[in-house]
C-alpha positions as MATLAB code, in Angstrom:
seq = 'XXXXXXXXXXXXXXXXXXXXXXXXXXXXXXXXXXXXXXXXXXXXXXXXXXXXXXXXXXXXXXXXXXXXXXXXXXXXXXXXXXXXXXXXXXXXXXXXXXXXXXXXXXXXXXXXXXXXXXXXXXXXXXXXXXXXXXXXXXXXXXXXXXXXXXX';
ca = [
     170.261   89.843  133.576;
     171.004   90.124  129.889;
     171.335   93.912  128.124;
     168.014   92.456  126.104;
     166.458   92.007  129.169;
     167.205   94.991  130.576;
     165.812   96.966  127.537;
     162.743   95.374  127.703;
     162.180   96.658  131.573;
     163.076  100.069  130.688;
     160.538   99.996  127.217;
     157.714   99.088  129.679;
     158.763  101.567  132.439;
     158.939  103.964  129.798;
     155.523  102.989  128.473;
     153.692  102.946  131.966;
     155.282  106.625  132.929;
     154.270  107.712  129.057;
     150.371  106.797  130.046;
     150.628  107.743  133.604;
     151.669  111.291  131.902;
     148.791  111.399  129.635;
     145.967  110.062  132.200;
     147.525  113.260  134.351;
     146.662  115.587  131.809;
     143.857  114.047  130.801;
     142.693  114.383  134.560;
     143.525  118.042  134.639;
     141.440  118.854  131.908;
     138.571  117.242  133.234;
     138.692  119.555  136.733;
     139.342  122.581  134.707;
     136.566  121.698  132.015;
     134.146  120.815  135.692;
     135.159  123.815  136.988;
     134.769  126.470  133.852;
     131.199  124.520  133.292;
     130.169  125.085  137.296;
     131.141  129.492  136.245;
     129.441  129.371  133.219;
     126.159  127.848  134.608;
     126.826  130.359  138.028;
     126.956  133.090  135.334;
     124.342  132.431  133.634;
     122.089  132.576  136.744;
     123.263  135.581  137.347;
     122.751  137.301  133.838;
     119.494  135.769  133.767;
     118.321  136.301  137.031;
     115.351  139.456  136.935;
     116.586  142.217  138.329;
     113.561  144.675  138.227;
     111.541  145.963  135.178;
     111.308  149.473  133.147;
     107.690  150.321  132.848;
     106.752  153.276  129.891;
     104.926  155.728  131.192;
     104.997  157.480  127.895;
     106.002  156.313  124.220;
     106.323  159.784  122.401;
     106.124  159.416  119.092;
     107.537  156.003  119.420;
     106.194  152.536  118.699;
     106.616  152.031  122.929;
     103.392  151.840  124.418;
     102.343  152.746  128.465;
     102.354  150.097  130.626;
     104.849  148.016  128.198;
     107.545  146.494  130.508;
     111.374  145.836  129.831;
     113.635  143.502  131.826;
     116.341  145.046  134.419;
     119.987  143.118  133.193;
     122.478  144.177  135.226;
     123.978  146.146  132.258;
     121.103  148.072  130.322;
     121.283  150.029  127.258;
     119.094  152.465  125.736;
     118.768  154.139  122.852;
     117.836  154.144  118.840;
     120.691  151.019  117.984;
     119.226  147.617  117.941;
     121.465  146.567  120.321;
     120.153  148.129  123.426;
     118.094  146.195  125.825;
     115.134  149.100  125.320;
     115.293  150.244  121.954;
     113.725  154.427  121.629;
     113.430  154.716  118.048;
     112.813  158.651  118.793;
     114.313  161.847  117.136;
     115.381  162.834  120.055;
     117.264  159.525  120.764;
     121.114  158.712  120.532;
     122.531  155.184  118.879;
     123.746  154.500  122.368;
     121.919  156.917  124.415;
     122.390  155.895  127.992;
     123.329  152.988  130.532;
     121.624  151.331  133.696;
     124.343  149.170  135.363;
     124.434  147.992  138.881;
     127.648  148.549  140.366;
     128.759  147.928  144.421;
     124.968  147.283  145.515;
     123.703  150.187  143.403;
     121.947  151.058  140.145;
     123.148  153.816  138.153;
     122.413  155.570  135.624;
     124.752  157.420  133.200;
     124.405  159.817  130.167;
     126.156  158.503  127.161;
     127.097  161.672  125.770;
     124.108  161.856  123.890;
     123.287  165.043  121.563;
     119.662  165.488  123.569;
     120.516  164.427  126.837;
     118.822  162.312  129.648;
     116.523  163.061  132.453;
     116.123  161.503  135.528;
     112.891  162.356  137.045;
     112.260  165.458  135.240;
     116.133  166.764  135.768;
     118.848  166.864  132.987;
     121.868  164.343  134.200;
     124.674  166.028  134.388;
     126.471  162.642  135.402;
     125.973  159.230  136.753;
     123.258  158.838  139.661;
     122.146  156.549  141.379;
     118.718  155.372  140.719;
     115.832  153.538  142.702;
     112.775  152.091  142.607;
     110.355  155.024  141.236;
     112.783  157.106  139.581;
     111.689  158.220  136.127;
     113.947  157.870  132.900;
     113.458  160.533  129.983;
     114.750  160.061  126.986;
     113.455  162.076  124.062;
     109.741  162.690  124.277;
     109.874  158.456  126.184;
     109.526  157.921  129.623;
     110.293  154.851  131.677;
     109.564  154.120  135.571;
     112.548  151.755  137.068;
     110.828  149.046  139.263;
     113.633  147.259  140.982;
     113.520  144.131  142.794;
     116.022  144.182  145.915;
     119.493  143.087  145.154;
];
């Protein structure tokens, strides 16, 4: 076998394992890209999934009317910033006033450290409780009635 040959094997040896490499990687991308799109469509079940609704029971001064309903997310802001799930444009109202979250089975409801305080079912929290179906939310001069669904 001649050295030109020879170079000519190992140029198309070293070709095939150059697109043997590549088709691996381009492989591995393709499970982790499958994969990533099977969480993201998981999560997004999840996120969007109802979880219960906040009925007002009374609006204050506010723009909220009774009987108006807001969605349960598993994380769930109130207060007077637009970036709450149930915005309380009240006096009496923090920016970020309180939080419903679900945590190990279990809703619960926290105080944000807002200036007015929150009250759950008529009592001032004094720190996070857990909350259930029934269970009244006061905010300000609002109040909210959590209907959950079971988790």
């Amino acid at each position: 076998m001649s050295l030109n040959s020879l170079i000519l094997v190992l140029r198309f040896a070293a070709a095939v394992l150059l697109y043997l490499f590549v088709l691996g990687i381009v492989v591995v991308i393709w499970r982790d890209w499958r994969t990533v799109a099977r969480q993201v469509a998981h999560n997004k079940e999840v996120t969007n999934r109802s979880w219960g609704q906040l009925v007002v029971i009374t609006g204050g001064e506010t723009e909220l009317v009774p009987g108006q309903t807001f969605p349960v997310n598993v994380v769930t802001g109130f207060g007077r910033a637009m970036s709450n799930t149930v915005v309380i444009d009240d006096s009496f109202a923090s920016s970020e006033h309180a939080r419903l979250s679900q945590r190990t089975g279990r809703w619960w409801l926290e105080d944000l450290g807002s200036t007015n305080g929150t009250r759950l079912n008529g009592e001032p929290l004094t720190a996070p409780a857990i909350v259930t179906t029934g269970d009244e939310i006061g905010i300000g001069h609002v109040r909210l009635r959590i209907e959950l669904e079971n988790l």
